[in-house]
HTML snippet that shows the backbone in 3Dmol.js (N, CA, C, O; Angstrom):
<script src="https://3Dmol.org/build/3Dmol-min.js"></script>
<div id="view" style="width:600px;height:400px;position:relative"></div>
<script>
const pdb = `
ATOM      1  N   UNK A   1      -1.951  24.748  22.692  1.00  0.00           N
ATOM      2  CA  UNK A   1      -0.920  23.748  22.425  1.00  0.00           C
ATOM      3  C   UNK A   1      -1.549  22.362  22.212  1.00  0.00           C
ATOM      4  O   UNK A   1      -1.051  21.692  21.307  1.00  0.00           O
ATOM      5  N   UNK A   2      -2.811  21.704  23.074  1.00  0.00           N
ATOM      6  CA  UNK A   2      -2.874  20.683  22.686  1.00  0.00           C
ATOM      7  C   UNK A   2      -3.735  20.458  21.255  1.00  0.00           C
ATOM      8  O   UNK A   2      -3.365  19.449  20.654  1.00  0.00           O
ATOM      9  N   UNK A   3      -4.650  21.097  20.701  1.00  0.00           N
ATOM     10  CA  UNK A   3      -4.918  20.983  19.396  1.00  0.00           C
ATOM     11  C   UNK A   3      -4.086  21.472  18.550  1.00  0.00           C
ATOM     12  O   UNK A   3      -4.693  21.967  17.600  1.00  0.00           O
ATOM     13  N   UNK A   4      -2.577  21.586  18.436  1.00  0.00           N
ATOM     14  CA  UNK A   4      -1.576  21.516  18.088  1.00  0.00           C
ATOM     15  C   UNK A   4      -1.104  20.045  17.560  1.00  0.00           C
ATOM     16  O   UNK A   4      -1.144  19.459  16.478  1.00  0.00           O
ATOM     17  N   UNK A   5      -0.489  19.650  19.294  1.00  0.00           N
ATOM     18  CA  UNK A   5      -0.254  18.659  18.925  1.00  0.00           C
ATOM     19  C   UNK A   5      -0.969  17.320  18.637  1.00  0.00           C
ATOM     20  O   UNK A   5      -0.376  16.306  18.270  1.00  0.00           O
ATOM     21  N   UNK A   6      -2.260  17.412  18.832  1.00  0.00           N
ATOM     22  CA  UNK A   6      -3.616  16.735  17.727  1.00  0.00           C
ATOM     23  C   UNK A   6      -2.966  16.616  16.637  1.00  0.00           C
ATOM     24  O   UNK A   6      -2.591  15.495  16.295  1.00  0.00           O
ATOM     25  N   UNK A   7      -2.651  17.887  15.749  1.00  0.00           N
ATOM     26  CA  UNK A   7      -2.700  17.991  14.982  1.00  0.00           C
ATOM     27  C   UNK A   7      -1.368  17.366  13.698  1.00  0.00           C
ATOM     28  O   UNK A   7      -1.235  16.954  12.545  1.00  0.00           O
ATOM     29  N   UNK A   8      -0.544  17.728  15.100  1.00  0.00           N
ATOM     30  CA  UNK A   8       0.958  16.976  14.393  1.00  0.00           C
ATOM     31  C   UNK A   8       0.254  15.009  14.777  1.00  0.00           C
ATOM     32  O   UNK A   8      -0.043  14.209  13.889  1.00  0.00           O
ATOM     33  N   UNK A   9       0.201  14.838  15.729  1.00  0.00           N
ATOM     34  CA  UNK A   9      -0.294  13.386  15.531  1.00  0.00           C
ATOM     35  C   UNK A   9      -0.965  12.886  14.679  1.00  0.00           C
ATOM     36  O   UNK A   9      -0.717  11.793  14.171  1.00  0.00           O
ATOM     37  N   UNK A  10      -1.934  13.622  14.389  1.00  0.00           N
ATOM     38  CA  UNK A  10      -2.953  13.174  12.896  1.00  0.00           C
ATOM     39  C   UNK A  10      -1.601  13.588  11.703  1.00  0.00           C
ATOM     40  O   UNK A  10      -1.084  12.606  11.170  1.00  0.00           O
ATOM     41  N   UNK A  11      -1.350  14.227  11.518  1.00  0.00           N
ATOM     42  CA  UNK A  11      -0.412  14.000  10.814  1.00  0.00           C
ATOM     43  C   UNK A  11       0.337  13.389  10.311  1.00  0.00           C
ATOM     44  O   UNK A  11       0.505  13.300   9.095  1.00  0.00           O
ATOM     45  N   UNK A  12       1.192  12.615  11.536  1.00  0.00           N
ATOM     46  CA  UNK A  12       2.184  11.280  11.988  1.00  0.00           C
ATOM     47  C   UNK A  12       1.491  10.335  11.328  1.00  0.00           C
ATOM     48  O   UNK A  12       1.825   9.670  10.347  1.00  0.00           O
ATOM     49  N   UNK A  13       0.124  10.337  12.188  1.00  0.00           N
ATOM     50  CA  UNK A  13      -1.218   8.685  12.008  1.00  0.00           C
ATOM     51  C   UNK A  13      -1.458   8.621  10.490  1.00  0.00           C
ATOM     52  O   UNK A  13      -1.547   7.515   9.956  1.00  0.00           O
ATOM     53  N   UNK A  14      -1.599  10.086   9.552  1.00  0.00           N
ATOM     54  CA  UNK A  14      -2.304   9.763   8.566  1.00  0.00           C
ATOM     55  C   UNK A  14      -0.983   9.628   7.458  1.00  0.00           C
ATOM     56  O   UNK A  14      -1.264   9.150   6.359  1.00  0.00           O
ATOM     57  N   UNK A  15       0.262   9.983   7.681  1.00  0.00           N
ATOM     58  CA  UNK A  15       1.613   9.664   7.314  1.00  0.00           C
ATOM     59  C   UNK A  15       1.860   7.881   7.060  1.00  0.00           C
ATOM     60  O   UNK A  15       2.017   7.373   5.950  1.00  0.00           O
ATOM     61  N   UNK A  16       1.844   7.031   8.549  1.00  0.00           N
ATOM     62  CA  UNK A  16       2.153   6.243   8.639  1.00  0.00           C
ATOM     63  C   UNK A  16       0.824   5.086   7.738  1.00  0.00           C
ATOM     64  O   UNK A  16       1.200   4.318   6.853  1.00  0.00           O
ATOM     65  N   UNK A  17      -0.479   5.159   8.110  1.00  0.00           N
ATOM     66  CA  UNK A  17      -1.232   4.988   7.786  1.00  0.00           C
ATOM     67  C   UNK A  17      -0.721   5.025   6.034  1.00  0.00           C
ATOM     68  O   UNK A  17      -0.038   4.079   5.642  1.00  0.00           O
ATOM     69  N   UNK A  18      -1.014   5.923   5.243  1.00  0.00           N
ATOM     70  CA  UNK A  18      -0.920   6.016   3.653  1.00  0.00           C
ATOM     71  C   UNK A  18       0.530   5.307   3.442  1.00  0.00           C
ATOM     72  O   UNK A  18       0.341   4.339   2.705  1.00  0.00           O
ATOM     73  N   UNK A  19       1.863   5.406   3.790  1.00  0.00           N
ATOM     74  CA  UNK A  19       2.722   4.092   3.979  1.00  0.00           C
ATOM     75  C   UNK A  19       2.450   2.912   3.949  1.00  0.00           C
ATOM     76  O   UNK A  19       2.835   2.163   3.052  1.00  0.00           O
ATOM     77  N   UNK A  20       1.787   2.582   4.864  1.00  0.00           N
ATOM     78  CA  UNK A  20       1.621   1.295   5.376  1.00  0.00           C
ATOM     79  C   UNK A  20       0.261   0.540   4.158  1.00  0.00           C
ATOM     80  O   UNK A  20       0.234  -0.548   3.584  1.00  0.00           O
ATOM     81  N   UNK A  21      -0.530   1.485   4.159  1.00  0.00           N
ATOM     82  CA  UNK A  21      -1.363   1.722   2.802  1.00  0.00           C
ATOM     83  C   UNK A  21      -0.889   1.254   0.953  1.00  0.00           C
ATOM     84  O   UNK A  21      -1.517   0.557   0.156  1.00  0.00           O
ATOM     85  N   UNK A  22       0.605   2.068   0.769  1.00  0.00           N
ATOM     86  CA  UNK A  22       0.718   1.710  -0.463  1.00  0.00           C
ATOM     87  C   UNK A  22       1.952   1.083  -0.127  1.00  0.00           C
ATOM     88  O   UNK A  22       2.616   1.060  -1.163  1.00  0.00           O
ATOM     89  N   UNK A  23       2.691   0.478   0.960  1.00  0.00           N
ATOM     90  CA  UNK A  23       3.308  -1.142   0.940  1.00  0.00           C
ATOM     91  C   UNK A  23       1.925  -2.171   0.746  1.00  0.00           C
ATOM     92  O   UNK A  23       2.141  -3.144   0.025  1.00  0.00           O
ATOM     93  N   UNK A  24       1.052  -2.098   1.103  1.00  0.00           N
ATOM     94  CA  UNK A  24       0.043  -3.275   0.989  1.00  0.00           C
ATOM     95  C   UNK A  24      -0.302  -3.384   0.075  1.00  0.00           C
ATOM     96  O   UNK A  24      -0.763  -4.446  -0.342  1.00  0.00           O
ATOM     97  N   UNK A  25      -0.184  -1.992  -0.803  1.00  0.00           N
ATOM     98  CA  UNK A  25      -1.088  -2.014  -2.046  1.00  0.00           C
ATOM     99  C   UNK A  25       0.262  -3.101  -3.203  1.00  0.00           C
ATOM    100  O   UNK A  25       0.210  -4.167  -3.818  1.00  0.00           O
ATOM    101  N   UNK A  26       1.209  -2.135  -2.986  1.00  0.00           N
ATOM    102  CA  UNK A  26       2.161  -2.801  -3.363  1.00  0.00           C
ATOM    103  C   UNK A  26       2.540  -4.024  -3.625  1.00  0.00           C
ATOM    104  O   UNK A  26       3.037  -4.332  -4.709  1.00  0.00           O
ATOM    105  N   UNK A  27       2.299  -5.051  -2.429  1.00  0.00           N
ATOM    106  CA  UNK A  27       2.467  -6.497  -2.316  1.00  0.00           C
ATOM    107  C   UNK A  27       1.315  -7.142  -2.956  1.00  0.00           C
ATOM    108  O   UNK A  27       1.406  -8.026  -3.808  1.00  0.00           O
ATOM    109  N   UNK A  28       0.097  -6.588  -2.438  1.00  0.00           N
ATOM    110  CA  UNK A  28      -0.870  -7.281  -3.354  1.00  0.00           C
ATOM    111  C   UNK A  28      -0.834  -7.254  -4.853  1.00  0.00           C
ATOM    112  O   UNK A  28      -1.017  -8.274  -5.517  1.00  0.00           O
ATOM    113  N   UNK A  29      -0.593  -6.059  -5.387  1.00  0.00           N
ATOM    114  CA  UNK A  29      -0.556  -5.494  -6.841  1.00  0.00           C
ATOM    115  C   UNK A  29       0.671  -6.700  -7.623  1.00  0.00           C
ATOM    116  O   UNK A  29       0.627  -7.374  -8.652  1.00  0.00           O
ATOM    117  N   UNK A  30       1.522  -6.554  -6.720  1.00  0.00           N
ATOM    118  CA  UNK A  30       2.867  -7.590  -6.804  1.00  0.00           C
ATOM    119  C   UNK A  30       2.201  -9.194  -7.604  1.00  0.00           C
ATOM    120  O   UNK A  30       2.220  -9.474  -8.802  1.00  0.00           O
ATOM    121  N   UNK A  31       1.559 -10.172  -6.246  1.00  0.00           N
ATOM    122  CA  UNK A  31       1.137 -11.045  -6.185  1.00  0.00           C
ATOM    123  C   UNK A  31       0.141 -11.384  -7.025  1.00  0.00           C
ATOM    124  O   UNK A  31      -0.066 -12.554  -7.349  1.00  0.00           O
ATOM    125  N   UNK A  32      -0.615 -10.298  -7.481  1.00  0.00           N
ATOM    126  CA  UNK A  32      -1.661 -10.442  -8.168  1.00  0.00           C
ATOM    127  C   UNK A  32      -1.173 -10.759  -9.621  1.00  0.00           C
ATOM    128  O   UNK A  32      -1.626 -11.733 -10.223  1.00  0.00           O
ATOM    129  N   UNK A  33      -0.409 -10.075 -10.078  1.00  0.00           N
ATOM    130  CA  UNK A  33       0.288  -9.500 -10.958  1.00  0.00           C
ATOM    131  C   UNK A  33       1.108 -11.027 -10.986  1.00  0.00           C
ATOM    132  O   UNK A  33       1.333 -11.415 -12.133  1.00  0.00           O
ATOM    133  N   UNK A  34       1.424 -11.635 -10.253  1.00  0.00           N
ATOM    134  CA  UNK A  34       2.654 -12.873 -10.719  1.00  0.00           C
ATOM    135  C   UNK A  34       1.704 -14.258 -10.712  1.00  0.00           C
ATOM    136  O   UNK A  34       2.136 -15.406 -10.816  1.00  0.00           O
ATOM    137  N   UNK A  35      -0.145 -13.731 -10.513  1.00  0.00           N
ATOM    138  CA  UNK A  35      -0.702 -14.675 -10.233  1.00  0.00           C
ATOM    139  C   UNK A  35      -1.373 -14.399 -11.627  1.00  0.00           C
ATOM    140  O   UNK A  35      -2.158 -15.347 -11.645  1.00  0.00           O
ATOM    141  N   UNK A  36      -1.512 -13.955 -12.407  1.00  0.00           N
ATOM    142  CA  UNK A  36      -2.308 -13.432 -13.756  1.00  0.00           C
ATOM    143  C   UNK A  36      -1.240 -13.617 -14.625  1.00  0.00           C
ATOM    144  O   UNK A  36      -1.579 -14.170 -15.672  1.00  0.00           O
ATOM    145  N   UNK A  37       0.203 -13.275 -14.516  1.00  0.00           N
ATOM    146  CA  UNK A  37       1.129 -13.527 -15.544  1.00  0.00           C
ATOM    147  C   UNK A  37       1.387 -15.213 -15.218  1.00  0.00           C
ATOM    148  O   UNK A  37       1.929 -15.777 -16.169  1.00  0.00           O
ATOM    149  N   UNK A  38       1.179 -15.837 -14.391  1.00  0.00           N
ATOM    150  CA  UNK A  38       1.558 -17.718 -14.088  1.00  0.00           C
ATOM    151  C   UNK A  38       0.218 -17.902 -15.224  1.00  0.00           C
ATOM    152  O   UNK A  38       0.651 -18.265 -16.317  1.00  0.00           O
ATOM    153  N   UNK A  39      -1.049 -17.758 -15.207  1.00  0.00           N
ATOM    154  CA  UNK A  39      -1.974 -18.378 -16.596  1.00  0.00           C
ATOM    155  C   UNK A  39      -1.341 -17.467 -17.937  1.00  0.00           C
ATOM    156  O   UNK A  39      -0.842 -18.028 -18.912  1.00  0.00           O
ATOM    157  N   UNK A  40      -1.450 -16.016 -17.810  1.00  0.00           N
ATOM    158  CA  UNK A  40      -1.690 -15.557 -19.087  1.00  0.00           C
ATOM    159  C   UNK A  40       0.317 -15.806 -20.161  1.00  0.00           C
ATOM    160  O   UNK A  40       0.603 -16.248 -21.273  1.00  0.00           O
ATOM    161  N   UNK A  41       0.940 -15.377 -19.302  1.00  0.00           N
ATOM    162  CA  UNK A  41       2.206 -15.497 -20.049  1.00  0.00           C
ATOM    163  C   UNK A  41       2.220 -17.191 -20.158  1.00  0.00           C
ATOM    164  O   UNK A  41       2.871 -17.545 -21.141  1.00  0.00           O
ATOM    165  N   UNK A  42       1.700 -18.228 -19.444  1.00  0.00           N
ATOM    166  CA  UNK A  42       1.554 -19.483 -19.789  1.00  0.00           C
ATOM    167  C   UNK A  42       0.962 -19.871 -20.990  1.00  0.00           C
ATOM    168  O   UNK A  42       1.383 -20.825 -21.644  1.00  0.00           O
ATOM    169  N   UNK A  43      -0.088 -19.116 -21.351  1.00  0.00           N
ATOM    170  CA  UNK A  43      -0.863 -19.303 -22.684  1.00  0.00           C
ATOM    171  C   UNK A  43       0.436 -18.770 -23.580  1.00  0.00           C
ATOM    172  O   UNK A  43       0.949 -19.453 -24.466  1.00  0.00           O
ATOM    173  N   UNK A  44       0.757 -17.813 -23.309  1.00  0.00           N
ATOM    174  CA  UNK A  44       1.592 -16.461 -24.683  1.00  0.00           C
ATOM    175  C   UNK A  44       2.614 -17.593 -24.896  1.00  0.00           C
ATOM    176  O   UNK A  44       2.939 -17.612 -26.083  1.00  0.00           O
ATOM    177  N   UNK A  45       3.156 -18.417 -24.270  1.00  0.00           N
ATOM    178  CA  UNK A  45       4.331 -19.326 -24.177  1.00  0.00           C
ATOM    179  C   UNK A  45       4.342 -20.765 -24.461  1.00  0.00           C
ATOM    180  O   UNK A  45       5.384 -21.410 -24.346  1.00  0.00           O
TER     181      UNK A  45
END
`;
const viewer = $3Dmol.createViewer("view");
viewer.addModel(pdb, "pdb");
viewer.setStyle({}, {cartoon: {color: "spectrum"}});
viewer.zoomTo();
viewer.render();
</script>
């Protein structure tokens, strides 16, 4: 039972983890993205 529930925990950890993972990726990708379109759509405009 307990390398069981190891196993559901790594699970949980590597669940929450890859979440928490592509919200970050997310926000950065976001920011980056509104920080490259503030010069480049500035030029196009």
């Amino acid at each position: 039972m307990g390398s069981f529930e190891y196993i559901v925990i790594g699970a949980i950890v590597a669940a929450a983890v890859l979440y928490l993972g592509a919200v970050i990726f997310k926000k950065t990708k976001s920011m980056s993205a509104k920080s490259d379109c503030g010069s480049d759509c500035g030029c196009d405009s």
